[in-house]
N, C-alpha and C positions, 0 to 999 in steps of 0.2 A: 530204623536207626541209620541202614546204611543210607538211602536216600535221603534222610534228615542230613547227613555230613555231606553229600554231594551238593545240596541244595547251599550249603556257607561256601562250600571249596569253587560253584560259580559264582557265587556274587564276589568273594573271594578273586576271582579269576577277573570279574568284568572290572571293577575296580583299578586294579593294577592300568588294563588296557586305557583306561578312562586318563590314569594320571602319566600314562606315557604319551598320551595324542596331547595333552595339554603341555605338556613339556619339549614336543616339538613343533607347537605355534607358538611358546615364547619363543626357544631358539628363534625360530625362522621371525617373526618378527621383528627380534634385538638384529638379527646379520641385515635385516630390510635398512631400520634403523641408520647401525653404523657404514653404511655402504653408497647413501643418501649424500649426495653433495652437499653443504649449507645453502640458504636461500640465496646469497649474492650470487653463487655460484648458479644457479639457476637462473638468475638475471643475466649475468655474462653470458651465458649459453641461449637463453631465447633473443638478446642483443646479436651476437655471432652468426646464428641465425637470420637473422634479419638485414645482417651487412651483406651475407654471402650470397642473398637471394636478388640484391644488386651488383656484385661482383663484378660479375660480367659483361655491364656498362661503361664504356670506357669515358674517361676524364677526360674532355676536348678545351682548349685553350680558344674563347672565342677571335683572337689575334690572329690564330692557324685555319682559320676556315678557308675551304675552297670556295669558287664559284659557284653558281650554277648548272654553268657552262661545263665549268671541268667534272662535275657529277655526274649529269646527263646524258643516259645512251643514247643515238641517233633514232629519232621517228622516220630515218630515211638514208637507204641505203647508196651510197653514190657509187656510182660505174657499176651497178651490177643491174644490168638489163632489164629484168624482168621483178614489179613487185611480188612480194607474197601470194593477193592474191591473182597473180597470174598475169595481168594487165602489163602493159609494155612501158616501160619506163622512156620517156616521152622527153625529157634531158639528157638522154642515156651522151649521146652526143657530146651537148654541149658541156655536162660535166667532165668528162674525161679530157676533151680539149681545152677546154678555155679555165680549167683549176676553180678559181674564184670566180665563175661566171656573172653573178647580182653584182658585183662591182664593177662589172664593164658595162653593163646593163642601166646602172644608174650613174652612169656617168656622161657628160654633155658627149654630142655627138663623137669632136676633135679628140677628145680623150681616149674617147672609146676605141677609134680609130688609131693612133697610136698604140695603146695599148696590142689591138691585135697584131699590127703593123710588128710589133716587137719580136711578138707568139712567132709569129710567119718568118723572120728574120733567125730566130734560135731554134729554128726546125729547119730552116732548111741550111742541112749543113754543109753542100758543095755551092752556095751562095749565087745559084741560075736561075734564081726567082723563080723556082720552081717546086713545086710540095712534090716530090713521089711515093708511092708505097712506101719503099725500104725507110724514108726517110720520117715517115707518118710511122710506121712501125716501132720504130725504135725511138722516134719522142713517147710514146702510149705506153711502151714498156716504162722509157725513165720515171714517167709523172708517175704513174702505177708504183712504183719499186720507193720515189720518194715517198709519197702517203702513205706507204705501208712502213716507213722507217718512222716516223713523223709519228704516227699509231703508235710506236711503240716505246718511243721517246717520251712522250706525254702519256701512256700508261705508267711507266717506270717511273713518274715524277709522281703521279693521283695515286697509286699502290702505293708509295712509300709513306706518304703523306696519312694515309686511311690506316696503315699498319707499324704504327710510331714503337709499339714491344717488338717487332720482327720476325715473327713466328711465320710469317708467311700465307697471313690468311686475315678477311677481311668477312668481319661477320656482318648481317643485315643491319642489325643494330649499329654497329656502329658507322656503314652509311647513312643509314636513316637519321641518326646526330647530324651527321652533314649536312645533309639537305636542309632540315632545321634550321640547321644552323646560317647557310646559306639563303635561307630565307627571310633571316632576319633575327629569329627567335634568338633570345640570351640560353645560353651554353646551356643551367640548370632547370629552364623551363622543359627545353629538348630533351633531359636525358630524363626528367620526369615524365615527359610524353611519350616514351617508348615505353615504359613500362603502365604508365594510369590511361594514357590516349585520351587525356585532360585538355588537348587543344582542340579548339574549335577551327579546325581547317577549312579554307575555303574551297569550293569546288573544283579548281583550274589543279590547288594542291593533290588532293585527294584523287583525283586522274591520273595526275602524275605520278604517283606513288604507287595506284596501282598497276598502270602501264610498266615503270620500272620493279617493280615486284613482279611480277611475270616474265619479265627480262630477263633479272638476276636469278629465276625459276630454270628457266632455260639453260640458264650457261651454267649451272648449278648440278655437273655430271658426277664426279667423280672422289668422292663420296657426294651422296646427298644430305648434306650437314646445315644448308643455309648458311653456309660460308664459301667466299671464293676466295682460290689458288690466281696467284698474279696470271698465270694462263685462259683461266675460266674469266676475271675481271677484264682479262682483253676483249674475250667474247661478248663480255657481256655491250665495255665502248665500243667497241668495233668488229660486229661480227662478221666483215668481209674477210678478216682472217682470221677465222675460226672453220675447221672443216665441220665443223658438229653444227655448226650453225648453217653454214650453206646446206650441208645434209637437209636439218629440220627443213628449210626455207623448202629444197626440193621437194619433201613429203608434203608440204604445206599446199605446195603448186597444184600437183601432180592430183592429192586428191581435192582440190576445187574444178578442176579441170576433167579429171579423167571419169566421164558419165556412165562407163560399163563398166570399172573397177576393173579393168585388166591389168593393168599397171603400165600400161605405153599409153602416150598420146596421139591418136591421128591429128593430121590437120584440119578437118572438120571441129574434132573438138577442140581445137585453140581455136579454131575464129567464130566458134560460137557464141550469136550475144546474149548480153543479160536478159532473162525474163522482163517483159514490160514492151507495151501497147504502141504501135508508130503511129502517132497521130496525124503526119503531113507528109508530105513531098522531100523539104529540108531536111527531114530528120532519117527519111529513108537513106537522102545521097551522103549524109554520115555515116547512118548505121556503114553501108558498100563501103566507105572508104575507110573506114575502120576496122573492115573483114578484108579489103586487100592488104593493108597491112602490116594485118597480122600474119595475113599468109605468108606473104613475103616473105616475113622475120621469119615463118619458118622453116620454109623450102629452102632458104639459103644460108640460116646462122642456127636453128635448131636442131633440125635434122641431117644431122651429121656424115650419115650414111644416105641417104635420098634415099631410104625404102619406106617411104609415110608413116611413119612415126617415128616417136622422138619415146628414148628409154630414160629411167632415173637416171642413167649414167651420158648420158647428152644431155639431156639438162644441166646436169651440176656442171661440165663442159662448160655451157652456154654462161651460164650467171655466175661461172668463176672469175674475178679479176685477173687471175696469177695464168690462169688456161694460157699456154703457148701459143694456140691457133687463135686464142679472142683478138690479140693486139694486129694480129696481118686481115682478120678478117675482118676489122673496124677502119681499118686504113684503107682498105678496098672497097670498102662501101660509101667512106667520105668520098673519097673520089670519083665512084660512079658516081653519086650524088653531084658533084660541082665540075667536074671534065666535059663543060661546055664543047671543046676542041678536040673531045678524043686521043688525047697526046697521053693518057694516062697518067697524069701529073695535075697539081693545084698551081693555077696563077692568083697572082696578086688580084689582079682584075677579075677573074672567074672568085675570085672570094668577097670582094664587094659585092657582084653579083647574087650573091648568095652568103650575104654575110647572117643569118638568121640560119643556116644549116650550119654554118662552121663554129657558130657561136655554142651551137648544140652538139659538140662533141668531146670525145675524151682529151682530144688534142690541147684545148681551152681551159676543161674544168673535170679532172682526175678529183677533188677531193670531194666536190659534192656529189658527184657520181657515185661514189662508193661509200653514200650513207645514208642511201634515199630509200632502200625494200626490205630493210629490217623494222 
C-alpha cells in the first residue's frame, strides 16, 4: 500500500515539474515576442547597416579635384646625393644650382645663356665677377631653405584640400578618390571603385598606385592607421624633410651596400660594382671611371672623419639637405671643379668653359635635386 501511494505521489510530482517547464517556454517565448522590433524596423536596421559600411567614403565634388601633379609623391629625390639604392646622384649638381635645370636645358642656346648669365649675377653678391665659396655657400643655403618653404606651402594647400571635415588626417581612401578622380574618372564611379575595385585600370595606373601605397606605407609612422597627419603627408610629398625618411633612405643604402653587415661602410664597398660580365675594353674604362668616382665622393664628402668608413650617422650627414657642412662642402667642390686659374673663385668665362658642370649643381637646380632618391 505504501508503495502503491509513493508510486501516484511521483507521477504526481513529474507532472507538476512537466507543467512548470512549459510555462517557462511560453513565458520566455511571449518576452522573445514582445521584445522583437516590427519588420520595417528590421529593414531600417539592415538599410543603417549598409549606409555605415560606406560611411567612411568621403563625398568629392568632381569641380574640387586636384592634379596629378599636386597628388604625386616624387620618384626622385633632388639635392640629396646619393639614391636609395646607393648609386650617386649624377644631377646632384646641377639640381641644387640651376633650380629648374630641363628649362635651361631646352631652351635655344642665347636663352640658355642668359638665363645662367642671371644665376651668376644673383650669386655673386660683391658684383667682382666672381663666384667664391662664401658666396656659392650662402646661394645653396637660400635655394635649399626656399624649396623647403615652397614644400610646405603646397603641402598646406593639398592637406587642406584632402581633409575638407578638418580632423586632421587624411585617410587612403580618400586619396585614392583623388587620384581617380584626377584621372579623369566621375566622382561616383571612384568612390565605388575603392570599395568594389570595379575599374579596369590600366597598367601605367596600377604602378602608380602601387608605388604610391608603399610610400604612403612609409610615412604612415605614428599610429599605423593608414591615415596620414599633415606631418606624415609632408613625408609622404617631400621626403627630404622628413627625418624618418632620410633615416629609412640610410638603412636602405647601408644595407645594399654594406657586404659584411657590420653596419659601417668601407670604401671598397661603396665602389663596388654591380655583378655582371665586362665584355670590352670600353666598358672596363667606365667600369675605372665609375670606381674613381665613387671613391672620390667618398674620401672627401662621405667620410667625414677620414678613418675609412662611413657610419649611419655620416651618411644621413651626407644625403641631408639642411647638413650645415653639405652647403660649404658643395661650393668647394664646384669650384675645384671650374677654378681653371686657381684664384679659388668662379669666373664668368671659367663657367662657359664648363658650362655642363655648373649646369649640374645645387647653385642652378635646388628643387629637382631634392626630389630625385625617394
Amino acid at each position: 500500500m505504501k508503495i502503491a501511494n509513493l508510486q501516484v505521489d511521483n507521477k504526481i510530482y513529474r507532472m507538476k515539474i512537466l507543467k512548470i517547464a512549459a510555462c517557462v517556454v511560453v513565458i520566455f517565448n511571449i518576452a522573445v515576442v514582445m521584445s522583437a522590433p516590427p519588420r520595417n524596423v528590421v529593414q531600417m536596421q539592415e538599410e543603417k547597416h549598409t549606409k555605415d559600411v560606406h560611411a567612411d567614403i568621403p563625398v568629392v565634388n568632381e569641380a574640387e579635384k586636384l592634379t596629378v601633379d599636386e597628388l604625386q609623391p616624387p620618384d626622385h629625390l633632388d639635392a640629396v646625393k646619393l639614391e636609395k639604392d646607393g648609386m650617386i646622384n649624377k644631377d646632384f649638381k646641377k639640381e641644387i644650382f640651376l633650380g629648374e635645370h630641363e628649362e635651361i636645358e631646352g631652351d635655344d642656346s642665347d636663352i640658355a645663356e642668359s638665363k645662367l648669365k642671371d644665376i651668376f649675377t644673383k650669386v655673386d653678391e660683391d658684383a667682382d665677377n666672381r663666384l667664391c665659396i662664401p658666396e656659392l655657400e650662402s646661394w645653396i643655403k637660400k635655394k635649399t631653405e626656399e624649396h623647403f618653404d615652397e614644400g610646405l606651402e603646397e603641402n598646406e594647400h593639398i592637406f587642406k584640400h584632402l581633409d575638407p571635415d578638418g580632423d586632421g588626417l587624411v585617410d587612403w581612401k580618400e586619396y585614392y578618390i583623388h587620384f581617380l578622380l584626377a584621372k579623369g574618372y566621375p566622382s561616383e564611379q571612384a568612390k565605388k571603385h575603392v570599395e568594389d575595385y570595379d575599374i579596369d585600370l590600366d597598367y601605367q595606373e596600377r604602378e602608380q598606385l602601387i608605388r604610391y601605397k608603399f610610400k604612403w606605407t612609409e610615412a604612415d609612422i605614428n599610429p599605423i592607421d593608414n591615415k596620414l597627419s599633415k606631418e606624415e603627408f609632408l613625408a609622404f610629398r617631400h621626403p627630404e624633410q622628413s627625418t624618418q625618411a632620410l633615416a629609412n633612405m640610410v638603412k636602405t643604402i647601408m644595407e645594399s651596400l654594406d657586404k659584411n653587415e657590420d653596419h659601417v661602410l668601407t670604401e671598397d664597398e661603396f665602389v663596388t660594382l654591380p655583378l655582371g660580365d665586362i665584355d670590352d675594353e670600353e666598358q672596363k674604362k667606365l667600369d675605372n671611371s665609375w670606381k674613381k668616382q665613387r671613391s672620390v665622393e667618398f674620401r672627401n664628402q662621405i667620410d667625414a672623419d677620414h678613418d675609412g668608413k662611413a657610419t649611419d650617422k655620416e651618411l644621413l650627414m651626407y644625403i641631408d639637405p639642411r647638413s650645415e657642412e653639405n652647403a660649404r662642402v658643395d661650393a668647394k667642390s664646384l669650384v675645384d671643379n671650374l677654378d681653371d686659374d686657381n684664384d679659388s673663385c668662379i669666373s664668368w668665362s671659367e663657367i662657359e668653359d664648363h658650362k655642363d658642370i655648373f649646369i649640374e649643381s645645387k647653385v642652378v637646380n635646388v628643387r629637382r635635386i631634392l626630389h630625385d632618391e625617394f
